[in-house]
Backbone as numpy.savetxt, mean C-alpha at the origin, in Angstrom:
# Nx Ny Nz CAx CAy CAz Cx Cy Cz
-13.98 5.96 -11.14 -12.90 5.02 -10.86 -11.77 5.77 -10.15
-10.73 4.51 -9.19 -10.04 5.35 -8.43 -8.82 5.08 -8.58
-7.54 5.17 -8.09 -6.73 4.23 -8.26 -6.39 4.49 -6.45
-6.03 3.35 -5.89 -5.60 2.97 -4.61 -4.29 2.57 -4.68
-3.58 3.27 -3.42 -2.18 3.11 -3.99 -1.30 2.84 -2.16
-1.16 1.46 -1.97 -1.05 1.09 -0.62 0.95 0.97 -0.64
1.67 1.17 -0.01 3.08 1.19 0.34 3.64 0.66 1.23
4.54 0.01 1.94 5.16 -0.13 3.16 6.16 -0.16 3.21
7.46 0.28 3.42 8.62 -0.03 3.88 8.89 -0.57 5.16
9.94 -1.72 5.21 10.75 -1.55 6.89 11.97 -1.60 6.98
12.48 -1.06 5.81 13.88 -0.82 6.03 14.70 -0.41 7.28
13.84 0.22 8.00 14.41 0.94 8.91 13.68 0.28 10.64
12.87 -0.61 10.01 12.56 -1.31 11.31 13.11 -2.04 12.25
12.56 -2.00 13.91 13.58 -2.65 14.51 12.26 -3.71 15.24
12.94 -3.96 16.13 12.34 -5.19 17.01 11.10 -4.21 17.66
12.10 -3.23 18.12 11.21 -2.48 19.31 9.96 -1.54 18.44
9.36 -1.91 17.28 8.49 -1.52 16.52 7.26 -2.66 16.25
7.05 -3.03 17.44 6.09 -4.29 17.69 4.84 -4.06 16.86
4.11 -2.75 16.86 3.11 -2.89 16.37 3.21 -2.21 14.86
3.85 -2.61 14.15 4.87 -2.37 12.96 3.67 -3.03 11.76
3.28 -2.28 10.85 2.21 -2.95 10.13 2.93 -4.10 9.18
2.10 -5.35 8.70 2.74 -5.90 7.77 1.99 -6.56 7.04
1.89 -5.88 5.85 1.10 -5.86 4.84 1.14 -7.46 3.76
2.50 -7.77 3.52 2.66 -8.52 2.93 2.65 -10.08 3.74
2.34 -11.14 3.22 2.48 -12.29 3.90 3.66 -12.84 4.02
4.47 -12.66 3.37 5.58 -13.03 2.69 6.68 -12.07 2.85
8.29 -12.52 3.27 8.97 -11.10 3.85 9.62 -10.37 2.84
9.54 -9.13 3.57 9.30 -7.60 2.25 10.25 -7.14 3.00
11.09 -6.08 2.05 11.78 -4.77 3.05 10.48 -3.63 2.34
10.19 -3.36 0.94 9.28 -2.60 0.61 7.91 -3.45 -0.01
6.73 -3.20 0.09 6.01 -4.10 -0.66 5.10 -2.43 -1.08
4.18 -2.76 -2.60 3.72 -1.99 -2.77 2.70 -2.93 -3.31
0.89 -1.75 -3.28 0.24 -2.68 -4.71 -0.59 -1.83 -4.88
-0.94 -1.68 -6.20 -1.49 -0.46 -6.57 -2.81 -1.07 -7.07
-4.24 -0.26 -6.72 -5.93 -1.10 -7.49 -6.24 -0.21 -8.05
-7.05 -0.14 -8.90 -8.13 0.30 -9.77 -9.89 -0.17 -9.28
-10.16 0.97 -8.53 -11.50 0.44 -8.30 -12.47 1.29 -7.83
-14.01 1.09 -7.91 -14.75 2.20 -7.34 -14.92 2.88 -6.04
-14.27 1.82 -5.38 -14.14 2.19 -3.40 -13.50 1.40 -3.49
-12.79 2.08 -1.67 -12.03 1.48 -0.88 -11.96 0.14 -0.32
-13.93 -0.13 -0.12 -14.15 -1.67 -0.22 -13.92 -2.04 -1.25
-14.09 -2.21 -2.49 -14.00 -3.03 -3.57 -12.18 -3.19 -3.82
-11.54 -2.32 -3.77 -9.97 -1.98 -3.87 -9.63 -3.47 -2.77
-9.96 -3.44 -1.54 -10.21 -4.49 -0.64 -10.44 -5.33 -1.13
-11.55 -5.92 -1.49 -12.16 -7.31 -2.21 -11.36 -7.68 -3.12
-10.50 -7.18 -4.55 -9.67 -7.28 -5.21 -8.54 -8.18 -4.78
-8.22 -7.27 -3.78 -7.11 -7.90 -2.98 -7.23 -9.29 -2.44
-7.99 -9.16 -2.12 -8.44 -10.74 -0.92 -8.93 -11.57 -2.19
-8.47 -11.48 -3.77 -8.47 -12.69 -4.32 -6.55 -12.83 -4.55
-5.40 -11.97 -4.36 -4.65 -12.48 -3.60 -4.66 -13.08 -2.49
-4.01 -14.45 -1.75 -4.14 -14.43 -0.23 -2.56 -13.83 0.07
-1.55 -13.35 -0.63 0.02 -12.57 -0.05 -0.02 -11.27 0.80
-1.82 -10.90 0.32 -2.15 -9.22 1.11 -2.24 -9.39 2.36
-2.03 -9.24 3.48 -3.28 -9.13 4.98 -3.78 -8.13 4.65
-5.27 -8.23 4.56 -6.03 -7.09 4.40 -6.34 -6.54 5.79
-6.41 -7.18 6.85 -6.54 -6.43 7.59 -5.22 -5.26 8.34
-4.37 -5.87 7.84 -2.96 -4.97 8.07 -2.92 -3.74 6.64
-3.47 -3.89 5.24 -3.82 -2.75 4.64 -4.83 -1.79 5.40
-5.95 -2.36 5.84 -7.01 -1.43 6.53 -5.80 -0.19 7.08
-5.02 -0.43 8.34 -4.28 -0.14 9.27 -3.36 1.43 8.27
-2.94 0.71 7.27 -2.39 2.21 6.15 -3.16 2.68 5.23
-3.56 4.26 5.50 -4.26 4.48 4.67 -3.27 5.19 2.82
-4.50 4.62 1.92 -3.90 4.42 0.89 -3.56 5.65 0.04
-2.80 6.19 -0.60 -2.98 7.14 -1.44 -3.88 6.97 -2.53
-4.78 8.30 -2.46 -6.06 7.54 -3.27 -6.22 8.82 -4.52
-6.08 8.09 -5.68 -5.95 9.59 -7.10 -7.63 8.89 -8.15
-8.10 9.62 -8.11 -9.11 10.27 -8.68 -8.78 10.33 -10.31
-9.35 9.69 -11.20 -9.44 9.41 -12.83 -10.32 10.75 -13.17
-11.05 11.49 -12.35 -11.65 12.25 -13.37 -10.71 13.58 -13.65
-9.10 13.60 -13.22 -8.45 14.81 -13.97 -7.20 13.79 -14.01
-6.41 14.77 -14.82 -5.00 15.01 -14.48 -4.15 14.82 -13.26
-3.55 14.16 -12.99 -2.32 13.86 -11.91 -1.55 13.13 -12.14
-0.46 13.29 -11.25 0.89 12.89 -11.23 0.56 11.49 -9.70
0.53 10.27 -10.48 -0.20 8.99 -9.86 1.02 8.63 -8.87
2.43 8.59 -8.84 2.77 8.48 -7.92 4.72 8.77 -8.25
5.51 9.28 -7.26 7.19 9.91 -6.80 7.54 8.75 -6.24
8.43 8.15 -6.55 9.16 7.50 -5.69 10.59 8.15 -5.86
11.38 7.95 -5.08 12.66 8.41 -4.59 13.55 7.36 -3.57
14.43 6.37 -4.01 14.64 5.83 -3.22 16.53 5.60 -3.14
16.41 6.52 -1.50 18.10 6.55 -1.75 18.43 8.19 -1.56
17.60 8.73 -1.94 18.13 10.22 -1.98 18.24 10.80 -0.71
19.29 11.62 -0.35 19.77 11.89 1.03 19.87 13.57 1.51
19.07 14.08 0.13 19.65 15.73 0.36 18.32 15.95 0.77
């Protein structure tokens, strides 16, 4: 088992970022969604019993992908910090 761990921000997006991924259906400044699954397809399939994902705009970011058979630190966020 895996955990899939997809992100987007556009805080910082402008117009002139046309081909600007957008993950969510629905408008986001950050959207995140995190799966549990044996592959990348199935992590996929999950999703697409939401319809709020475009899966084909997830394809486009690849996901941070952590591995159940050890120890890790699953995911940092930091939001705001300037140093």
């Amino acid at each position: 088992m895996k955990i899939f761990i997809w992100r987007h921000n556009k805080t910082y997006s402008s117009w002139s970022m046309f081909d600007e991924p957008n993950i969510y259906k629905k408008g986001y400044f950050t959207a995140e969604v995190i799966v549990a699954a044996e592959s990348f397809e199935q992590a996929l399939e999950l999703l697409k019993t939401e319809p709020v994902w475009d899966i084909e705009e997830l394809k486009r970011i690849e996901p941070e992908v952590v591995s159940l058979e050890r120890p890790a630190i699953i995911r940092r966020l930091i939001d705001g910090d300037r140093h």
